[in-house]
VEXKOLDREN-488909 format. One record per residue (C-alpha): residue number from 1; residue in one letter; x, y, z. Coordinates in nm, 3 decimals, always signed. Layout:
BEGIN
node n:NUM; res:a; X:X; Y:Y; Z:Z
...
END
This chain:
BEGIN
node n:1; res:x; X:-0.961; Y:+2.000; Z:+2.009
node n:2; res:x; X:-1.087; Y:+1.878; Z:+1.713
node n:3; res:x; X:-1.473; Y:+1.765; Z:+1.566
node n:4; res:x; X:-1.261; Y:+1.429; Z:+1.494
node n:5; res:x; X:-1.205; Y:+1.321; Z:+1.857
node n:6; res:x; X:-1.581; Y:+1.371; Z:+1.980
node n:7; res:x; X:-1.805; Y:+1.123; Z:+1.888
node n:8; res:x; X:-2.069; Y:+1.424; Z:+1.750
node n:9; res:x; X:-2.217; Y:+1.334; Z:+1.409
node n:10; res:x; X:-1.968; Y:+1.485; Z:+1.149
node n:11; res:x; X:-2.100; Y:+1.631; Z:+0.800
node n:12; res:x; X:-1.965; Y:+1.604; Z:+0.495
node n:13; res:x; X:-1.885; Y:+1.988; Z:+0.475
node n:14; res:x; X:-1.772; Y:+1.980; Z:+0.782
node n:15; res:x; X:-1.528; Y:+1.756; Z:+0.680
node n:16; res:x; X:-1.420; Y:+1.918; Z:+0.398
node n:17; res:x; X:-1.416; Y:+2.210; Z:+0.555
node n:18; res:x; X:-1.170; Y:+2.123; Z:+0.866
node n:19; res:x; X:-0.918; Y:+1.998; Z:+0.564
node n:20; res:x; X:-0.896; Y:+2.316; Z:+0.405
node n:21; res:x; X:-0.752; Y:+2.441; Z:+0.749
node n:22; res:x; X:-0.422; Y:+2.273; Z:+0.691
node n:23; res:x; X:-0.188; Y:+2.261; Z:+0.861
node n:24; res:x; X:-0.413; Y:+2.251; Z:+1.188
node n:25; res:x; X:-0.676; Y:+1.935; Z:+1.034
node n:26; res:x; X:-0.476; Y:+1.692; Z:+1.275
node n:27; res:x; X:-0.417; Y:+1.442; Z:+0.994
node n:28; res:x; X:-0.285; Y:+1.330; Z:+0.669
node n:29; res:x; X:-0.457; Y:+1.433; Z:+0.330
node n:30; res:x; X:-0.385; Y:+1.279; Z:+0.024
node n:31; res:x; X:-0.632; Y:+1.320; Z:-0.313
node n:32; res:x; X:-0.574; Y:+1.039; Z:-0.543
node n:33; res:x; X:-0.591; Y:+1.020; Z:-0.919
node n:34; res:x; X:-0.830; Y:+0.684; Z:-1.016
node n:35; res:x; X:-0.768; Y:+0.783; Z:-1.418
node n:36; res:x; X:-0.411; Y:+0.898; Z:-1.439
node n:37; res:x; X:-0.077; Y:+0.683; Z:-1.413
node n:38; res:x; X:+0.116; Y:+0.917; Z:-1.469
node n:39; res:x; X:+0.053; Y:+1.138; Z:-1.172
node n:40; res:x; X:-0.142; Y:+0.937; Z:-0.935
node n:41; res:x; X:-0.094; Y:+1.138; Z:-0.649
node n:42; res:x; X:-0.287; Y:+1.423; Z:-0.807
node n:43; res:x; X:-0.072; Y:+1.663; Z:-0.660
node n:44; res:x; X:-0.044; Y:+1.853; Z:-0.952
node n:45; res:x; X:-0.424; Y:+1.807; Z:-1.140
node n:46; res:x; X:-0.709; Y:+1.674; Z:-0.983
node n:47; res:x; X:-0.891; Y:+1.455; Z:-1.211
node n:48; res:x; X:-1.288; Y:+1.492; Z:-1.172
node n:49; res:x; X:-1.262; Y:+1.109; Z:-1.070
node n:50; res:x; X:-1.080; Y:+1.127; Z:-0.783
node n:51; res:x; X:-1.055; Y:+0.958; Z:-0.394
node n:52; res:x; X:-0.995; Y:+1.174; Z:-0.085
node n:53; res:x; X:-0.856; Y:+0.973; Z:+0.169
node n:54; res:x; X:-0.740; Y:+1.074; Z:+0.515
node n:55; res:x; X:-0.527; Y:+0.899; Z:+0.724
node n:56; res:x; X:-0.246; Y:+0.945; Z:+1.007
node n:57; res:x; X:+0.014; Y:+1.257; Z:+0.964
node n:58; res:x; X:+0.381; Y:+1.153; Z:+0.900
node n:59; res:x; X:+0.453; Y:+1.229; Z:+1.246
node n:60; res:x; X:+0.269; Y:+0.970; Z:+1.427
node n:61; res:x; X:+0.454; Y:+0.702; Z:+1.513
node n:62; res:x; X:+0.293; Y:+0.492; Z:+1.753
node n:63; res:x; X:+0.186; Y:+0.069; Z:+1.639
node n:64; res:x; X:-0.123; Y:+0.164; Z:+1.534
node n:65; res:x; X:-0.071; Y:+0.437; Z:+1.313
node n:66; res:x; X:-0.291; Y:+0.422; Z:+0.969
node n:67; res:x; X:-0.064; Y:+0.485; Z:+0.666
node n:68; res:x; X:+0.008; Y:+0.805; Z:+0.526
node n:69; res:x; X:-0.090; Y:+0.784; Z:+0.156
node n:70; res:x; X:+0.166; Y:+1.033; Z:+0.002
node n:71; res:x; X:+0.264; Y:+0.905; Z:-0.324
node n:72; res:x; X:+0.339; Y:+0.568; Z:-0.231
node n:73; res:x; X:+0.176; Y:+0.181; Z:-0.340
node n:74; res:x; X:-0.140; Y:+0.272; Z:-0.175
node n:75; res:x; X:-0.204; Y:+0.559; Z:-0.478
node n:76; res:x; X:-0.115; Y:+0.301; Z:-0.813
node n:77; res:x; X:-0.267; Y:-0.001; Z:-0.600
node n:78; res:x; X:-0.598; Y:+0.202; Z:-0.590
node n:79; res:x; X:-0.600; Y:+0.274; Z:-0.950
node n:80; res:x; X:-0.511; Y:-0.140; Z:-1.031
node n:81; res:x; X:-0.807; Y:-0.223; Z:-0.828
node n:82; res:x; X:-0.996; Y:+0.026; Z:-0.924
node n:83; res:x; X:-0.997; Y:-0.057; Z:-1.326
node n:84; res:x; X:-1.030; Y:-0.376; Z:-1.267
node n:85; res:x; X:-1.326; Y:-0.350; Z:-1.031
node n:86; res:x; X:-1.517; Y:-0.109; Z:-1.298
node n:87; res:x; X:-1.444; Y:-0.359; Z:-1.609
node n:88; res:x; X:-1.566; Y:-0.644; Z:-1.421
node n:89; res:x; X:-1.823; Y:-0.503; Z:-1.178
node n:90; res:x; X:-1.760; Y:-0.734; Z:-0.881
node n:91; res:x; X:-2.123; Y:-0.766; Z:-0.655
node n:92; res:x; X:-1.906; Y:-0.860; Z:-0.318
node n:93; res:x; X:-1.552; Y:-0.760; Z:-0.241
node n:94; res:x; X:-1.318; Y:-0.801; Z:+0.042
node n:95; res:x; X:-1.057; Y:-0.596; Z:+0.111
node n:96; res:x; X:-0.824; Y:-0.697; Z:+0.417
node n:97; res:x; X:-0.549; Y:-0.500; Z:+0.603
node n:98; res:x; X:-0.735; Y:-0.206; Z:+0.484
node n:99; res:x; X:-0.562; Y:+0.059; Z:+0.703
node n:100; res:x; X:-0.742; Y:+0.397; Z:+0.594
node n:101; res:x; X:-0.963; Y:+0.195; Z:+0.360
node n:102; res:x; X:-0.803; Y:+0.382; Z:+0.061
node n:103; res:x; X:-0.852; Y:+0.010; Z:-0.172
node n:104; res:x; X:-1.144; Y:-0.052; Z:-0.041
node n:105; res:x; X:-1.305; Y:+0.314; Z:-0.116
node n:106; res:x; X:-1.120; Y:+0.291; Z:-0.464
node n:107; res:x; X:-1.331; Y:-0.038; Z:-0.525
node n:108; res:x; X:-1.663; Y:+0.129; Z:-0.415
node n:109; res:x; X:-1.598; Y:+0.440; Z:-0.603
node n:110; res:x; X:-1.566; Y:+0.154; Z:-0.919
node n:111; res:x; X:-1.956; Y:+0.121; Z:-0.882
node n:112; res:x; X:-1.937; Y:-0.233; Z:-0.677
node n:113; res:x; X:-2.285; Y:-0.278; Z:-0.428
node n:114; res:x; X:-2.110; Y:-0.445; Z:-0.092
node n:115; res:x; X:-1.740; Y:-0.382; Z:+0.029
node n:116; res:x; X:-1.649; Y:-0.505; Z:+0.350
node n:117; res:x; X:-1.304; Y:-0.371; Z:+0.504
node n:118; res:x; X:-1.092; Y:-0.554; Z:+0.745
node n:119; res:x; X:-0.807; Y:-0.472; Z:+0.981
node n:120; res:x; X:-0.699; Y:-0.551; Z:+1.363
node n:121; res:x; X:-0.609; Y:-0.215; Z:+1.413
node n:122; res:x; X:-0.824; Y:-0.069; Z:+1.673
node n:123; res:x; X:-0.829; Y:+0.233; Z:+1.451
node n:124; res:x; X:-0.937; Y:+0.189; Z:+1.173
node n:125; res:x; X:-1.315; Y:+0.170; Z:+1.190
node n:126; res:x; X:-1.313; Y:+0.571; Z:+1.284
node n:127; res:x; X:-1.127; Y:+0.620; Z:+0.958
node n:128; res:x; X:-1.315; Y:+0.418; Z:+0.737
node n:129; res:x; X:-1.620; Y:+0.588; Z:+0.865
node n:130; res:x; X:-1.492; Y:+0.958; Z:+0.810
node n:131; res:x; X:-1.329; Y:+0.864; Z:+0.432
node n:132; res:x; X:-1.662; Y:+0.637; Z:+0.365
node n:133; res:x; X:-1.810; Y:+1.053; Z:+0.448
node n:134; res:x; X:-1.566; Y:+1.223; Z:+0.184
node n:135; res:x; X:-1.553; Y:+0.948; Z:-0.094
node n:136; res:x; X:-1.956; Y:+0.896; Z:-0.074
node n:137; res:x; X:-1.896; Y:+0.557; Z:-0.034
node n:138; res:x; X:-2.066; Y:+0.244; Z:+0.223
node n:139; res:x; X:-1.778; Y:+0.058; Z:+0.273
node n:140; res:x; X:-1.829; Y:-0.162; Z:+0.601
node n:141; res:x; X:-1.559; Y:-0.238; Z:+0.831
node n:142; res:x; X:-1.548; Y:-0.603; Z:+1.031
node n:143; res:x; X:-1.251; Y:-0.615; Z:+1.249
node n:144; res:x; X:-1.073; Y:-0.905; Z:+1.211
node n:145; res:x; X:-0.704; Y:-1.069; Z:+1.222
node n:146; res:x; X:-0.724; Y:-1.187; Z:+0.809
node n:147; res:x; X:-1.052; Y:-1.419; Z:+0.781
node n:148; res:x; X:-1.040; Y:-1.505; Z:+1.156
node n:149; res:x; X:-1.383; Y:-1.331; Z:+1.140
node n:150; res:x; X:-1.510; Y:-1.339; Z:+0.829
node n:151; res:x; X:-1.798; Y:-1.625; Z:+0.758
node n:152; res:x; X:-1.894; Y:-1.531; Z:+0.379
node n:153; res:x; X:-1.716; Y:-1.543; Z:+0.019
node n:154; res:x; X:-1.636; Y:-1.283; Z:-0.208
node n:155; res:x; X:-1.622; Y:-1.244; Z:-0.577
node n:156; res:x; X:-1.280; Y:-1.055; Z:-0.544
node n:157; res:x; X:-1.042; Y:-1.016; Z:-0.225
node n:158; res:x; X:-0.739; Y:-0.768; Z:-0.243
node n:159; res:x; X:-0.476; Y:-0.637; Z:+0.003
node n:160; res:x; X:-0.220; Y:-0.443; Z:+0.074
node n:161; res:x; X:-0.009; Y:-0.662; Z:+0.340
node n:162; res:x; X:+0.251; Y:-0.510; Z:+0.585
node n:163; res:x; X:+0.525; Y:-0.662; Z:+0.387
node n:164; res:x; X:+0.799; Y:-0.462; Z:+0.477
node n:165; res:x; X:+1.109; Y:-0.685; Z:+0.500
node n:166; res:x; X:+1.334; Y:-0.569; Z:+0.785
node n:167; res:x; X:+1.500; Y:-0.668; Z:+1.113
node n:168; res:x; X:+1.260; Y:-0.733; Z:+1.402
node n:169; res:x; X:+1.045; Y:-0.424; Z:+1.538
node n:170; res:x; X:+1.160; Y:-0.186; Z:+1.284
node n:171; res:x; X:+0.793; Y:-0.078; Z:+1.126
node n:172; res:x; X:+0.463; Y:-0.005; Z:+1.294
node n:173; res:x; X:+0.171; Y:-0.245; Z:+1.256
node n:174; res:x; X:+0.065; Y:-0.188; Z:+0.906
node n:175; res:x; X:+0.439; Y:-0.232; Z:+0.752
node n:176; res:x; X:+0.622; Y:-0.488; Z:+0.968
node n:177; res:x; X:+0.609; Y:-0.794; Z:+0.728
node n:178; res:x; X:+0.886; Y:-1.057; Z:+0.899
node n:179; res:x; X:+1.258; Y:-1.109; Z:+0.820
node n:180; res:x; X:+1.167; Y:-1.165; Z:+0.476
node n:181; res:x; X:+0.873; Y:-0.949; Z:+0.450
node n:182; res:x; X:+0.642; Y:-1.288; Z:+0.432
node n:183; res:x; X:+0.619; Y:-1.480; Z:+0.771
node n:184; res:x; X:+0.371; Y:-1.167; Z:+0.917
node n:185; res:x; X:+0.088; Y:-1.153; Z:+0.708
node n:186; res:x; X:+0.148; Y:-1.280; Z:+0.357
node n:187; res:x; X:+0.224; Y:-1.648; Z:+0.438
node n:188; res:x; X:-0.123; Y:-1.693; Z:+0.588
node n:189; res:x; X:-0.321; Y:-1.500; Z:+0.312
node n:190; res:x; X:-0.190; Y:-1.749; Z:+0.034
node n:191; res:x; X:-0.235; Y:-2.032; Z:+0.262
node n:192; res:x; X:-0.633; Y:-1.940; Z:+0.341
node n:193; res:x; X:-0.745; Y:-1.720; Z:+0.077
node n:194; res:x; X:-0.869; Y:-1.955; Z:-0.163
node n:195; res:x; X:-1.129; Y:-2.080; Z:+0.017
node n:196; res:x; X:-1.279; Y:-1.692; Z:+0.093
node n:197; res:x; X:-1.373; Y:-1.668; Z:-0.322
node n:198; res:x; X:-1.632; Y:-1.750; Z:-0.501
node n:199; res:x; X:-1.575; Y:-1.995; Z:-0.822
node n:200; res:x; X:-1.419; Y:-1.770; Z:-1.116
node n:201; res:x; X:-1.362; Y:-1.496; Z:-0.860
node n:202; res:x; X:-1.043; Y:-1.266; Z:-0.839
node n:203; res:x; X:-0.732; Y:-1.143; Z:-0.602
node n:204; res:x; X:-0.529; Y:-0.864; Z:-0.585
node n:205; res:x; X:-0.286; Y:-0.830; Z:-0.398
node n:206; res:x; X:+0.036; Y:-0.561; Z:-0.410
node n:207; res:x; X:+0.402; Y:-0.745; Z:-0.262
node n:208; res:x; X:+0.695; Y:-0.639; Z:-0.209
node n:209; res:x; X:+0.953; Y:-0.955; Z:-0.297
node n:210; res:x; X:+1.334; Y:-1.043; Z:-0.228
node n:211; res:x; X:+1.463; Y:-1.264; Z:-0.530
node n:212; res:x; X:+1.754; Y:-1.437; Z:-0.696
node n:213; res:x; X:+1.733; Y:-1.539; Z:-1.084
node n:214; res:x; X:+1.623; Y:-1.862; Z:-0.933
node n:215; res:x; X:+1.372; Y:-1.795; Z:-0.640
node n:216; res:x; X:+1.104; Y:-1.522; Z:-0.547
node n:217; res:x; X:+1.011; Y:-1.533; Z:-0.199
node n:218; res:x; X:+0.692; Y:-1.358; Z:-0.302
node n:219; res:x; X:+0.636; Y:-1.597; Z:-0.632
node n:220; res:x; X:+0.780; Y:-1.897; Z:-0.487
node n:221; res:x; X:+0.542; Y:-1.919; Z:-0.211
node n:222; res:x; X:+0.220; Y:-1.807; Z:-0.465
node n:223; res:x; X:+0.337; Y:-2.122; Z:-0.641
node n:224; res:x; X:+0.288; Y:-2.367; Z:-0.355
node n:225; res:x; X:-0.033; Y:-2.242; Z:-0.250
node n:226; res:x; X:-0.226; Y:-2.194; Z:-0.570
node n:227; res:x; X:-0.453; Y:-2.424; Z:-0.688
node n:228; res:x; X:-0.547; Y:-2.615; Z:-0.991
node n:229; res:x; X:-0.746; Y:-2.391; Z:-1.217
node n:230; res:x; X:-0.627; Y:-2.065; Z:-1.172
node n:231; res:x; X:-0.388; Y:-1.820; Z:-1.328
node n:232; res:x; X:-0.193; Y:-1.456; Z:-1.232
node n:233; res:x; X:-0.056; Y:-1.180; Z:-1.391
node n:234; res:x; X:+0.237; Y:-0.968; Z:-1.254
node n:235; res:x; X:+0.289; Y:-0.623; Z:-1.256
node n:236; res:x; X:+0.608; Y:-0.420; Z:-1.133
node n:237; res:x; X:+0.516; Y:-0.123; Z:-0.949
node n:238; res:x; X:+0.844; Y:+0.053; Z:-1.107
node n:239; res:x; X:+0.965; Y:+0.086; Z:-1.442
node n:240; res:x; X:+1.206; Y:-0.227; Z:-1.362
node n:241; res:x; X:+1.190; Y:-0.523; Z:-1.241
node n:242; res:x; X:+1.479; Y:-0.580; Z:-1.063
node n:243; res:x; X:+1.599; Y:-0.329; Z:-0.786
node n:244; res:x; X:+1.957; Y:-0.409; Z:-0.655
node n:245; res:x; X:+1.942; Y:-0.512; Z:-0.271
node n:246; res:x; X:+2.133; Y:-0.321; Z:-0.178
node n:247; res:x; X:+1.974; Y:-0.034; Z:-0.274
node n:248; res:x; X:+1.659; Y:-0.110; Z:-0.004
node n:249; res:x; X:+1.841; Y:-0.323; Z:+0.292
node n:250; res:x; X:+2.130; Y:-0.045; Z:+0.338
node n:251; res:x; X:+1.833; Y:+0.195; Z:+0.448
node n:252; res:x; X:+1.820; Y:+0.004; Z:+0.760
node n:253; res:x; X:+2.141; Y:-0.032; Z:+0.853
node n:254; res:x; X:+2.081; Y:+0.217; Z:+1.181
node n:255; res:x; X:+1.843; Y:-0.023; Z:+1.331
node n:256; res:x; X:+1.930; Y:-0.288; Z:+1.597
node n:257; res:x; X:+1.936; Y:-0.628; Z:+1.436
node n:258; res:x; X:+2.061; Y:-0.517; Z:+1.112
node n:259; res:x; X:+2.391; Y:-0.703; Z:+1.107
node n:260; res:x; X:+2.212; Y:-1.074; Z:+1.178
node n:261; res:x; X:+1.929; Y:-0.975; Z:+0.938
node n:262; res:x; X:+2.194; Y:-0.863; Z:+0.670
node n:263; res:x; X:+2.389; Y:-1.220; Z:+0.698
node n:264; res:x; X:+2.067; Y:-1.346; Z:+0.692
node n:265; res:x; X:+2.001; Y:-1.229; Z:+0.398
node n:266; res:x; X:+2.320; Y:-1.289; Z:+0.210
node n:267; res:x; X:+2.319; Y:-1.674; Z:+0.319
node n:268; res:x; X:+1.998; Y:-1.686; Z:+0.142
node n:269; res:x; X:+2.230; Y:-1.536; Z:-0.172
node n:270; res:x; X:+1.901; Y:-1.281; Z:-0.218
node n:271; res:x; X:+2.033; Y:-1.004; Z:-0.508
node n:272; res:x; X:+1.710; Y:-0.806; Z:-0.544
node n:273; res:x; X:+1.397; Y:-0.597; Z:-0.403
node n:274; res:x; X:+1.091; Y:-0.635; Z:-0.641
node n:275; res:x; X:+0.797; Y:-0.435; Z:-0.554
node n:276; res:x; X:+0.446; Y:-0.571; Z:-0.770
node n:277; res:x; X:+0.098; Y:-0.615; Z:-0.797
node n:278; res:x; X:-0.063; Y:-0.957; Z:-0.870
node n:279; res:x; X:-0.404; Y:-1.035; Z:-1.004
node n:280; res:x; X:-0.495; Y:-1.377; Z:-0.951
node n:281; res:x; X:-0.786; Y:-1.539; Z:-1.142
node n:282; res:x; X:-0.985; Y:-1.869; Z:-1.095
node n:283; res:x; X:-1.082; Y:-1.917; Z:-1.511
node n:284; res:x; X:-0.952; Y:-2.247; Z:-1.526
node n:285; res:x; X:-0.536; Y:-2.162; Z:-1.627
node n:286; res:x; X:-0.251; Y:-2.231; Z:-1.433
node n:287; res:x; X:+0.066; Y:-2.017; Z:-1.371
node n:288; res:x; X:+0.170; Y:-1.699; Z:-1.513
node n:289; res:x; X:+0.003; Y:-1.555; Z:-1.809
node n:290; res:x; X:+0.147; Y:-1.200; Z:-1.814
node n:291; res:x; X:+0.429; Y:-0.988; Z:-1.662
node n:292; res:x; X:+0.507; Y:-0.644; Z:-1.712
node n:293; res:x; X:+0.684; Y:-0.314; Z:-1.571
node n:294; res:x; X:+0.476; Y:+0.037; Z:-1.489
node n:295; res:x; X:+0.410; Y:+0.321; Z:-1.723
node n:296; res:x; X:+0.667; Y:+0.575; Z:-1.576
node n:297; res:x; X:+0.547; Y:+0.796; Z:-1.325
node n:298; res:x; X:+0.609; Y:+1.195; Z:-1.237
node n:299; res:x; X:+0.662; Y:+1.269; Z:-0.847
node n:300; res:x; X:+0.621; Y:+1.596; Z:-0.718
node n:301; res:x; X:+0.723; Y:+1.582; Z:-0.380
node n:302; res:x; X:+1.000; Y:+1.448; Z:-0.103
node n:303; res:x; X:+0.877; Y:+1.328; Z:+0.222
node n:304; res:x; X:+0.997; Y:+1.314; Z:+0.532
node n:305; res:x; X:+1.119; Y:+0.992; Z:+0.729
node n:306; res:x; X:+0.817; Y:+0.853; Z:+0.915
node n:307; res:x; X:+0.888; Y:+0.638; Z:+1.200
node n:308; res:x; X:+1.088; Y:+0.898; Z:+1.443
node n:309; res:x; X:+0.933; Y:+1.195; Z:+1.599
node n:310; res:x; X:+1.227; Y:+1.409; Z:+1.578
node n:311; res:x; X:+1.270; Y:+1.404; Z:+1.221
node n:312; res:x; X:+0.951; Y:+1.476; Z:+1.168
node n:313; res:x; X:+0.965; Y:+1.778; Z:+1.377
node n:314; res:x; X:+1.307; Y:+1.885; Z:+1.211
node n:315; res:x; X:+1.244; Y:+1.781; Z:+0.825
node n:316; res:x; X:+0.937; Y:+1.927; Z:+0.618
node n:317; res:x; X:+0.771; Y:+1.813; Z:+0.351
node n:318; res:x; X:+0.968; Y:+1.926; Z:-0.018
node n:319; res:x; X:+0.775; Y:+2.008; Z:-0.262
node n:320; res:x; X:+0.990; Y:+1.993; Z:-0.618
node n:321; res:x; X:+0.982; Y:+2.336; Z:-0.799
node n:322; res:x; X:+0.990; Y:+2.034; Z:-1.114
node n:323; res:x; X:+0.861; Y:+1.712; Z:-1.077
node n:324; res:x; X:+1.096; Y:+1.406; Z:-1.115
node n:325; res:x; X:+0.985; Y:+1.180; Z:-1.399
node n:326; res:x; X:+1.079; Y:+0.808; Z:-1.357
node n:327; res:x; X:+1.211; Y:+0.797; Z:-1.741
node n:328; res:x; X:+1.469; Y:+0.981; Z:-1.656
node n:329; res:x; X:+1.555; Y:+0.798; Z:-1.273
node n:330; res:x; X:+1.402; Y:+0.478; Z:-1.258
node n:331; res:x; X:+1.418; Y:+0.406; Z:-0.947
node n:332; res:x; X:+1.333; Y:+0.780; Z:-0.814
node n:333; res:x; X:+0.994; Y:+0.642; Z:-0.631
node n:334; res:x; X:+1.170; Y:+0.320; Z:-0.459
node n:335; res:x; X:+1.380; Y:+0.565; Z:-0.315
node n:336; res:x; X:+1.142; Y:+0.814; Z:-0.194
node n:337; res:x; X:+0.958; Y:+0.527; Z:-0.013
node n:338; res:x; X:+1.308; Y:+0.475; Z:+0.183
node n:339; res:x; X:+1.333; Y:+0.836; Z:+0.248
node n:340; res:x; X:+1.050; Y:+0.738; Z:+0.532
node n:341; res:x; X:+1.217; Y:+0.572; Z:+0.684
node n:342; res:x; X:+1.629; Y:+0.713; Z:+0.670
node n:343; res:x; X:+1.720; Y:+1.025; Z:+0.742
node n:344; res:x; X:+2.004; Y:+1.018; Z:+0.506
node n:345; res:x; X:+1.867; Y:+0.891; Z:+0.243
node n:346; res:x; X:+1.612; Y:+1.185; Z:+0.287
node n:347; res:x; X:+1.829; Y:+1.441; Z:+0.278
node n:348; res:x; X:+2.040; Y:+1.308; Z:-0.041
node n:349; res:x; X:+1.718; Y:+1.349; Z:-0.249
node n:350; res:x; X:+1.667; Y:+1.684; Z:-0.114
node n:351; res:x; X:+2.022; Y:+1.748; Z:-0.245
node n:352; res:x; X:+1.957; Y:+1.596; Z:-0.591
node n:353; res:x; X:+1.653; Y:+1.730; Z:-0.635
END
């Protein structure tokens, strides 16, 4: 069995060590770029500034599995957070849903004295304790459902919701976001968050969004929370703004529920799936001041679907002899992140690529 189910001290080296036994290190490894867009995942270079973050393998599926970090939002979310925690130098930050701390060890690695890390996953405190290990980092972890437990403010809060829209039960704890991806988590953050931040303090936040040319659900309900006096900026995770519907809800069309969750969503006449990071500010504006797309991104690898056992057992990890470059397929890495979770659309990238 492994040093990481005892409760014996565990080294740094130690650590280290037991991941450069892979496959056998039971979990998930993923080395993340801080400095470079355009290959986060540092799959193929490893900048000298870098995060080491470990979390569950693909193949667990139970409720309280921590997220694999395999180039996915977790990896460009970090970097967001991460330049804007080193250009501002935050003294107190909050980060909440924190999973395998990945944000919150991107913000400490950004030089800021006190992060404090929440989740209700029974879980995660052993993670944040072994990545705190790798990343040299004192992140401290208060479990807590939001700000149910948390009693102080913050310069800066930021998340990474389960935001997942999809019929009922579909996702583990850490994606399962509500019919429309809000009800779970999001709807509460905007509706309590402003009172958790200090006066000219900051949010971040990364959503993923159904929309219309007339109504966000992500935007819409930022709009009725948001007070007087402060301002955000929007930017797209992908190189476009606007992915067709169709292209994300068909992924779930094996699940039970999908039919009433698909009429569901056409009576709300929703056309597309957009996938962003906010930064909110309190400096006295209102509304939007900026939105724009990504830099285009390279991905090196295929996954495997992430919520069934068998697959995992039958499907391994691709890696691409060359990497796929988001100038030339848009909306390569939207589809990658549904390759988790169908088996088909899995296998059709493995085919194109």
């Amino acid at each position: 069995m492994s040093k990481f189910h005892t409760t014996n001290p565990i080294t740094v080296n130690q650590l280290r060590a037991e991941i450069k036994t892979l496959p056998k290190f039971p979990y998930q490894v993923a080395f993340i770029n801080l400095d470079s867009e355009k290959d986060p995942s540092a799959i193929l270079n490893k900048d000298r500034n870098f995060l080491t973050i470990i979390s569950d393998r693909h193949s667990y599926c139970g409720k309280d599995r921590i997220f694999p970090i395999n180039q996915d939002e977790n990896t460009v979310f970090a970097q967001y957070v991460y330049k804007d925690s080193k250009k501002y130098k935050y003294g107190k930050v909050l980060d909440l849903a924190t999973g395998s701390g990945v944000i919150a060890m991107a913000t400490a690695k950004a030089g800021t004295k006190k992060v404090i890390a929440t989740d209700i996953n029974n879980r995660v405190d052993g993670f944040i304790n072994k990545n705190n290990l790798l990343n040299d980092a004192k992140v401290e972890f208060i479990k807590s459902d939001l700000f149910k437990n948390i009693r102080e403010t913050f310069d800066k809060v930021t998340i990474n919701p389960p935001f997942m829209p999809a019929p009922k039960n579909t996702f583990p704890l850490h994606a399962q976001g509500g019919i429309f991806g809000t009800e779970n988590v999001i709807e509460p953050f905007f509706r309590d968050v402003w009172k958790h931040v200090n006066k000219n303090g900051c949010i971040q936040g990364i959503f993923h969004s159904f929309a219309n040319e007339k109504y966000d659900t992500v935007l819409d309900l930022l709009s009725k929370n948001i007070p007087s006096g402060w301002s955000y900026e929007i930017k797209h995770v992908f190189p476009i703004k606007n992915v067709p519907i169709e292209l994300y809800s068909t992924a779930f069309i094996t699940q039970k529920g999908y039919s009433a969750w698909q009429k569901t969503l056409k009576d709300k006449k929703f056309k597309y799936m957009r996938f962003f990071m906010l930064t909110i500010r309190n400096d006295g504006g209102n509304g939007c001041k900026k939105e724009e797309l990504s830099k285009s991104r390279i991905y090196n690898l295929i996954y495997p679907p992430t919520t069934l056992n068998f697959l995992a057992k039958k499907l391994k990890t691709k890696m691409l002899n060359v990497p796929v470059s988001e100038n030339d397929f848009p909306t390569i890495g939207h589809f990658i992140r549904l390759s988790r979770y169908n088996y088909f659309v899995y296998l059709t990238l493995c085919n194109l690529f």
